[in-house]
C-alpha positions as CSV (number, residue, x, y, z in Angstrom):
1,X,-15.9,-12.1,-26.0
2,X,-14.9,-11.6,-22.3
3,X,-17.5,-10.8,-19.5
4,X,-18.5,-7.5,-18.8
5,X,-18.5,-6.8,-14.8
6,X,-20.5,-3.4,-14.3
7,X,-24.2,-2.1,-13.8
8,X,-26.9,-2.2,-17.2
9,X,-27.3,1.6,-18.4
10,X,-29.6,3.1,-20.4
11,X,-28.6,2.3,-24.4
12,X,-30.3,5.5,-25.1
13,X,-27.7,7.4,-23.6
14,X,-25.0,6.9,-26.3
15,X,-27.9,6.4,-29.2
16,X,-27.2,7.0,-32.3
17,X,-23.8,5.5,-32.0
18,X,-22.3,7.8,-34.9
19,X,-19.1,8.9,-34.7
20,X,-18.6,12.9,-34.8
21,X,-15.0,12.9,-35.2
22,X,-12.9,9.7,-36.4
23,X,-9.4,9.7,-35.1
24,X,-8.0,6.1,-35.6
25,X,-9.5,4.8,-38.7
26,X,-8.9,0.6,-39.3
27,X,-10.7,-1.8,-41.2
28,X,-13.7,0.9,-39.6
29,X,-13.5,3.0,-37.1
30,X,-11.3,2.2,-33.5
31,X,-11.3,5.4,-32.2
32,X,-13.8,8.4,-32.5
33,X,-15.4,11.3,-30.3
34,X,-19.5,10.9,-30.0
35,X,-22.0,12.9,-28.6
36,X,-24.4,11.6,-25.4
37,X,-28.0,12.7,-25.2
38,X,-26.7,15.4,-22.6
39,X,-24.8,16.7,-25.6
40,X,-21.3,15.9,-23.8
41,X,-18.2,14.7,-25.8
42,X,-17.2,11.9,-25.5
43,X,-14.3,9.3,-26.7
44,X,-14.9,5.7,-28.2
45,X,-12.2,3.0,-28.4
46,X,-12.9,-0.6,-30.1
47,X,-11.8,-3.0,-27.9
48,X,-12.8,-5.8,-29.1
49,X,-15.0,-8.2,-31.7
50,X,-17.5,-11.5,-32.7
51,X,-19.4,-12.3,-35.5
52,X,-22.3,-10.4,-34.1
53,X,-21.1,-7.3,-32.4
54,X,-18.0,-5.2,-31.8
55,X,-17.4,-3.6,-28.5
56,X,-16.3,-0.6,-27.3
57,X,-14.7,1.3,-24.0
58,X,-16.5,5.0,-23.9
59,X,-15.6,7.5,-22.0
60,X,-16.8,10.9,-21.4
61,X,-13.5,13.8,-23.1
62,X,-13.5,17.1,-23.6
63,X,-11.4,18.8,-26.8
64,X,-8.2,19.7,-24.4
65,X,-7.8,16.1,-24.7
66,X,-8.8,15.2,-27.7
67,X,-6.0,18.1,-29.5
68,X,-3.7,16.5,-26.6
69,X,-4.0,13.2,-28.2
70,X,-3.6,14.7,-31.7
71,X,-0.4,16.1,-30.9
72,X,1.3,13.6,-29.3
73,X,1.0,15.2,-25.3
74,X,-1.3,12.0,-24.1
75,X,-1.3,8.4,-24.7
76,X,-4.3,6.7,-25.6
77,X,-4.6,5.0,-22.4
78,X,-4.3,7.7,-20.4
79,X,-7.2,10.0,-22.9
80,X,-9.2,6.3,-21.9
81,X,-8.5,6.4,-18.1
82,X,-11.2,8.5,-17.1
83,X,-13.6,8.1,-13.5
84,X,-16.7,7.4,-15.8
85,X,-16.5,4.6,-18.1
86,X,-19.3,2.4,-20.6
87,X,-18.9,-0.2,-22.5
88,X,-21.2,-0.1,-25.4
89,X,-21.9,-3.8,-27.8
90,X,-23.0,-2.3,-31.3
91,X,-23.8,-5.0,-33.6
92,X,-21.7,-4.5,-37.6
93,X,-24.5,-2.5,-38.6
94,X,-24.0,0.6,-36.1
95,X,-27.5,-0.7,-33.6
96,X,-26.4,-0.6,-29.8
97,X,-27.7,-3.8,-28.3
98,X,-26.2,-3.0,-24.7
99,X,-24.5,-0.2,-22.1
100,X,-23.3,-1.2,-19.3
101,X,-21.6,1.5,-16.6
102,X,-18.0,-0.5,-15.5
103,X,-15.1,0.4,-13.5
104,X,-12.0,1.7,-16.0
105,X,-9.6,-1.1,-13.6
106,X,-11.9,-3.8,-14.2
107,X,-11.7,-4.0,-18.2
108,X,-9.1,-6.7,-19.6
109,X,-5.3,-4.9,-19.9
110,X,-5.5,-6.9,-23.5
111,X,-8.7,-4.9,-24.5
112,X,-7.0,-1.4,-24.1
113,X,-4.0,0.3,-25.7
114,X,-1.2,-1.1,-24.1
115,X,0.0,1.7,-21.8
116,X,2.3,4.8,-23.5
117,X,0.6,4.2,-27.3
118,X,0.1,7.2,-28.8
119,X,-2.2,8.0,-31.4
120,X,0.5,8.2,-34.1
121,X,3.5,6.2,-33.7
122,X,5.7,9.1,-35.1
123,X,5.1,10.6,-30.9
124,X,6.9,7.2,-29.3
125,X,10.4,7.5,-28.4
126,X,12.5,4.6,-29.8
127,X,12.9,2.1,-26.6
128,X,16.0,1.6,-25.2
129,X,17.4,-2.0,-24.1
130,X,17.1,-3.3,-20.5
131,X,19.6,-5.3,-18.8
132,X,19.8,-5.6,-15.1
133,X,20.2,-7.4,-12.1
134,X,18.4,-7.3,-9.0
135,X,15.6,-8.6,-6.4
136,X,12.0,-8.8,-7.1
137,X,10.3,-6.3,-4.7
138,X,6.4,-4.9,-4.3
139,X,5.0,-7.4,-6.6
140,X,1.5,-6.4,-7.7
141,X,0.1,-9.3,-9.6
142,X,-3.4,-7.7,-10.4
143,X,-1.4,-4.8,-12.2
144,X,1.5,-7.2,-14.1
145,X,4.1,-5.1,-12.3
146,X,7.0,-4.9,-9.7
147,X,10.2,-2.8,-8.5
148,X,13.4,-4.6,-9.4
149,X,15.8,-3.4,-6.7
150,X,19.5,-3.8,-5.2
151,X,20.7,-3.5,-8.9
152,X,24.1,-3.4,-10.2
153,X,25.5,-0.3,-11.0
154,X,23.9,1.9,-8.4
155,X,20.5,2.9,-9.5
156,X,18.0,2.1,-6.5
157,X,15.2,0.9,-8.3
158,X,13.0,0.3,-11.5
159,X,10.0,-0.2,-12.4
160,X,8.6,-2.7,-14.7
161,X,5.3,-4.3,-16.3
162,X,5.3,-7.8,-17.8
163,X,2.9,-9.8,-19.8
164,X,1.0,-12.7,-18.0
165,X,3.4,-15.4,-19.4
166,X,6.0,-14.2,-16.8
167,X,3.6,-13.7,-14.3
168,X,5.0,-17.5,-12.9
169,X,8.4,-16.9,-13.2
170,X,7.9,-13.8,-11.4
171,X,6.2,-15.0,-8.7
172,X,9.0,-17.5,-8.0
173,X,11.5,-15.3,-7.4
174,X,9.8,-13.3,-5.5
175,X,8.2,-15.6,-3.5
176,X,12.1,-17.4,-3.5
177,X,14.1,-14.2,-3.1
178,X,16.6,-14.8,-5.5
179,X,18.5,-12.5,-7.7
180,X,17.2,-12.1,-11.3
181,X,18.3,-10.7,-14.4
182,X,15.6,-9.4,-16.0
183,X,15.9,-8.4,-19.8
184,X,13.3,-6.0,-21.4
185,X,13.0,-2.8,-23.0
186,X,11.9,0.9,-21.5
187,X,8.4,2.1,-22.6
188,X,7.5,6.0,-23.0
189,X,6.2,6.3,-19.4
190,X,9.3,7.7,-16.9
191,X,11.1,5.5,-15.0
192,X,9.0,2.3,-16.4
193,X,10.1,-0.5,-18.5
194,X,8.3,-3.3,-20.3
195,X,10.2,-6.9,-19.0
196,X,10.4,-9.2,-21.7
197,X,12.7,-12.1,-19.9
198,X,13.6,-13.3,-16.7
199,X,16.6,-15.6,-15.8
200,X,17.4,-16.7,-12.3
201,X,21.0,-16.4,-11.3
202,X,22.9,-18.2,-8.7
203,X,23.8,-17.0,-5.3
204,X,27.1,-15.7,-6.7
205,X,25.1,-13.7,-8.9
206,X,27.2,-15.3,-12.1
Protein backbone atom coordinates (compact mmCIF):
# COMPACT_ATOMS: atom_id res chain seq x y z
CA UNK A 1 0.00 0.00 0.00
CA UNK A 2 1.62 3.37 -1.07
CA UNK A 3 2.04 6.38 1.35
CA UNK A 4 -0.54 8.71 1.81
CA UNK A 5 0.98 12.50 1.68
CA UNK A 6 -1.96 14.84 3.08
CA UNK A 7 -3.29 16.27 6.47
CA UNK A 8 -5.44 13.53 9.12
CA UNK A 9 -9.28 14.46 8.96
CA UNK A 10 -11.92 13.69 10.89
CA UNK A 11 -13.19 9.80 10.00
CA UNK A 12 -16.54 10.94 11.15
CA UNK A 13 -16.94 12.98 8.33
CA UNK A 14 -17.51 10.16 5.71
CA UNK A 15 -19.06 7.73 8.61
CA UNK A 16 -21.05 5.34 7.83
CA UNK A 17 -19.10 4.54 4.73
CA UNK A 18 -22.29 3.11 2.89
CA UNK A 19 -22.62 3.52 -0.51
CA UNK A 20 -25.99 5.47 -1.71
CA UNK A 21 -25.69 4.84 -5.26
CA UNK A 22 -23.27 2.00 -6.71
CA UNK A 23 -22.08 2.73 -10.19
CA UNK A 24 -19.15 0.39 -10.97
CA UNK A 25 -19.86 -2.82 -9.28
CA UNK A 26 -16.51 -5.51 -9.13
CA UNK A 27 -15.76 -8.21 -6.91
CA UNK A 28 -17.62 -5.15 -4.47
CA UNK A 29 -18.07 -2.00 -5.04
CA UNK A 30 -15.25 0.49 -7.05
CA UNK A 31 -17.24 3.27 -7.57
CA UNK A 32 -20.35 4.75 -5.59
CA UNK A 33 -21.90 8.19 -4.54
CA UNK A 34 -22.03 8.59 -0.40
CA UNK A 35 -23.31 11.03 1.74
CA UNK A 36 -20.88 13.32 4.33
CA UNK A 37 -22.26 14.38 7.70
CA UNK A 38 -23.05 17.81 5.93
CA UNK A 39 -25.42 15.81 3.79
CA UNK A 40 -23.21 16.63 0.56
CA UNK A 41 -22.84 14.05 -2.34
CA UNK A 42 -20.10 12.77 -2.85
CA UNK A 43 -18.19 10.18 -5.30
CA UNK A 44 -15.94 7.09 -4.04
CA UNK A 45 -13.36 5.35 -6.27
CA UNK A 46 -11.35 2.06 -4.95
CA UNK A 47 -8.01 2.71 -5.59
CA UNK A 48 -6.40 0.29 -4.14
CA UNK A 49 -6.07 -3.02 -1.57
CA UNK A 50 -4.18 -5.34 1.41
CA UNK A 51 -5.24 -7.94 3.44
CA UNK A 52 -6.56 -5.51 5.96
CA UNK A 53 -8.08 -2.62 4.24
CA UNK A 54 -9.13 -1.30 0.85
CA UNK A 55 -8.64 2.37 0.02
CA UNK A 56 -10.44 4.82 -1.56
CA UNK A 57 -10.08 8.49 -3.49
CA UNK A 58 -13.38 10.54 -2.34
CA UNK A 59 -14.41 13.40 -3.63
CA UNK A 60 -17.14 15.80 -3.02
CA UNK A 61 -19.98 15.50 -6.78
CA UNK A 62 -22.99 16.77 -7.34
CA UNK A 63 -25.75 14.73 -9.78
CA UNK A 64 -24.82 16.88 -13.08
CA UNK A 65 -21.94 14.78 -12.86
CA UNK A 66 -22.82 11.88 -11.69
CA UNK A 67 -25.74 11.54 -14.95
CA UNK A 68 -22.58 13.01 -16.94
CA UNK A 69 -20.67 9.96 -16.06
CA UNK A 70 -23.67 7.70 -16.69
CA UNK A 71 -23.99 8.86 -20.15
CA UNK A 72 -20.83 8.81 -21.34
CA UNK A 73 -20.09 13.08 -21.33
CA UNK A 74 -17.18 12.70 -18.50
CA UNK A 75 -14.37 10.33 -17.88
CA UNK A 76 -13.83 8.96 -14.65
CA UNK A 77 -10.87 10.88 -14.07
CA UNK A 78 -12.10 13.89 -14.84
CA UNK A 79 -15.71 13.22 -12.38
CA UNK A 80 -12.41 12.33 -9.72
CA UNK A 81 -10.43 15.57 -10.40
CA UNK A 82 -12.09 17.75 -8.14
CA UNK A 83 -10.23 20.81 -5.69
CA UNK A 84 -11.27 18.81 -2.49
CA UNK A 85 -10.06 15.31 -2.28
CA UNK A 86 -9.94 12.28 0.88
CA UNK A 87 -8.61 9.31 0.89
CA UNK A 88 -10.57 7.04 3.21
CA UNK A 89 -8.84 3.21 4.51
CA UNK A 90 -12.04 1.03 5.34
CA UNK A 91 -11.08 -2.26 6.56
CA UNK A 92 -13.28 -5.54 4.36
CA UNK A 93 -15.88 -5.10 6.74
CA UNK A 94 -17.08 -1.48 5.73
CA UNK A 95 -15.24 0.31 9.42
CA UNK A 96 -13.19 3.46 8.37
CA UNK A 97 -9.97 3.31 10.20
CA UNK A 98 -8.47 6.65 8.65
CA UNK A 99 -9.24 10.15 6.41
CA UNK A 100 -6.85 11.96 5.45
CA UNK A 101 -7.47 15.46 3.31
CA UNK A 102 -4.66 15.13 0.12
CA UNK A 103 -3.96 17.04 -2.88
CA UNK A 104 -5.87 15.29 -6.17
CA UNK A 105 -1.94 15.72 -8.08
CA UNK A 106 -0.30 14.00 -5.33
CA UNK A 107 -2.14 10.48 -5.53
CA UNK A 108 -0.15 7.67 -7.60
CA UNK A 109 -1.29 7.97 -11.68
CA UNK A 110 -1.54 3.90 -11.12
CA UNK A 111 -4.21 4.40 -8.34
CA UNK A 112 -6.70 6.35 -10.60
CA UNK A 113 -8.47 5.57 -13.81
CA UNK A 114 -6.13 5.97 -16.40
CA UNK A 115 -7.09 9.34 -18.03
CA UNK A 116 -10.25 9.19 -20.80
CA UNK A 117 -11.92 5.81 -19.10
CA UNK A 118 -15.29 6.12 -19.05
CA UNK A 119 -17.69 4.45 -16.94
CA UNK A 120 -18.82 2.03 -19.64
CA UNK A 121 -16.45 1.11 -22.32
CA UNK A 122 -19.38 1.20 -24.94
CA UNK A 123 -18.49 5.56 -24.61
CA UNK A 124 -14.54 5.04 -25.80
CA UNK A 125 -13.81 5.64 -29.28
CA UNK A 126 -11.74 2.87 -30.88
CA UNK A 127 -7.94 4.30 -30.80
CA UNK A 128 -6.34 4.98 -33.74
CA UNK A 129 -2.50 3.97 -34.50
CA UNK A 130 0.30 6.38 -34.02
CA UNK A 131 3.31 6.61 -36.08
CA UNK A 132 5.50 9.61 -36.28
CA UNK A 133 8.66 11.26 -36.33
CA UNK A 134 9.90 14.06 -34.57
CA UNK A 135 11.85 15.92 -31.51
CA UNK A 136 11.16 15.47 -28.01
CA UNK A 137 10.10 18.98 -26.75
CA UNK A 138 8.50 20.36 -23.12
CA UNK A 139 9.18 17.24 -21.32
CA UNK A 140 7.30 17.10 -18.05
CA UNK A 141 8.51 14.10 -16.17
CA UNK A 142 6.28 14.56 -13.03
CA UNK A 143 3.21 14.33 -15.48
CA UNK A 144 4.63 11.26 -17.97
CA UNK A 145 4.23 13.62 -20.88
CA UNK A 146 5.83 15.66 -23.73
CA UNK A 147 5.12 17.45 -27.22
CA UNK A 148 6.65 15.49 -30.10
CA UNK A 149 7.39 18.25 -32.59
CA UNK A 150 9.03 19.00 -36.21
CA UNK A 151 7.07 15.91 -37.46
CA UNK A 152 6.77 14.58 -40.82
CA UNK A 153 3.96 15.31 -42.71
CA UNK A 154 3.27 18.78 -41.50
CA UNK A 155 1.29 18.65 -38.37
CA UNK A 156 3.18 21.01 -35.74
CA UNK A 157 2.84 19.19 -32.79
CA UNK A 158 1.42 16.30 -30.55
CA UNK A 159 0.88 15.51 -27.45
CA UNK A 160 1.56 12.37 -25.67
CA UNK A 161 1.59 10.45 -22.20
CA UNK A 162 3.84 7.43 -21.56
CA UNK A 163 4.12 4.88 -18.84
CA UNK A 164 7.15 5.17 -16.48
CA UNK A 165 9.09 2.31 -18.36
CA UNK A 166 9.78 4.99 -21.16
CA UNK A 167 10.37 7.55 -18.87
CA UNK A 168 14.43 6.72 -19.60
CA UNK A 169 14.34 6.48 -23.08
CA UNK A 170 12.53 9.58 -23.05
CA UNK A 171 14.68 11.50 -21.23
CA UNK A 172 17.53 10.54 -23.51
CA UNK A 173 16.37 11.99 -26.35
CA UNK A 174 15.45 14.82 -25.03
CA UNK A 175 18.23 15.45 -23.01
CA UNK A 176 20.31 14.22 -26.61
CA UNK A 177 18.04 15.97 -29.08
CA UNK A 178 17.71 13.44 -31.50
CA UNK A 179 14.99 12.57 -33.70
CA UNK A 180 12.58 9.79 -32.54
CA UNK A 181 9.89 7.78 -33.87
CA UNK A 182 7.59 7.30 -31.41
CA UNK A 183 4.84 4.54 -31.98
CA UNK A 184 1.56 4.57 -29.83
CA UNK A 185 -2.00 4.85 -30.05
CA UNK A 186 -4.45 8.11 -29.56
CA UNK A 187 -6.57 8.13 -26.40
CA UNK A 188 -10.19 9.75 -26.11
CA UNK A 189 -8.77 13.14 -24.93
CA UNK A 190 -8.16 15.76 -28.22
CA UNK A 191 -5.06 16.10 -29.57
CA UNK A 192 -3.45 13.39 -26.92
CA UNK A 193 -2.02 10.16 -27.62
CA UNK A 194 -0.81 7.30 -25.35
CA UNK A 195 3.18 6.40 -26.59
CA UNK A 196 3.67 2.95 -26.36
CA UNK A 197 7.47 2.79 -28.16
CA UNK A 198 10.22 4.89 -28.82
CA UNK A 199 13.06 4.22 -31.40
CA UNK A 200 15.96 6.53 -31.95
CA UNK A 201 16.75 7.31 -35.56
CA UNK A 202 19.88 8.40 -37.06
CA UNK A 203 20.75 11.85 -38.14
CA UNK A 204 19.41 11.02 -41.69
CA UNK A 205 16.31 10.29 -40.01
CA UNK A 206 16.35 6.58 -41.82
Amino acid sequence: MWNIRGTAAPKQRFEPFAPIEVLDDYDGPRLFTLSDAEGELNLAYWSDSDQQICRYVVVPTTLRIVNALKNGNISLHGALNQPRCWLCDVTHQGELTACQRVEFETIPRDSLPAMGTMLERAFEPEPQRVDMQGRIRELDKDQLSFDLREIDGGQHTQRFIFDEELLGEVVRAFDENVRVKVKGRTVPIKNLAHALALLRLSATGS
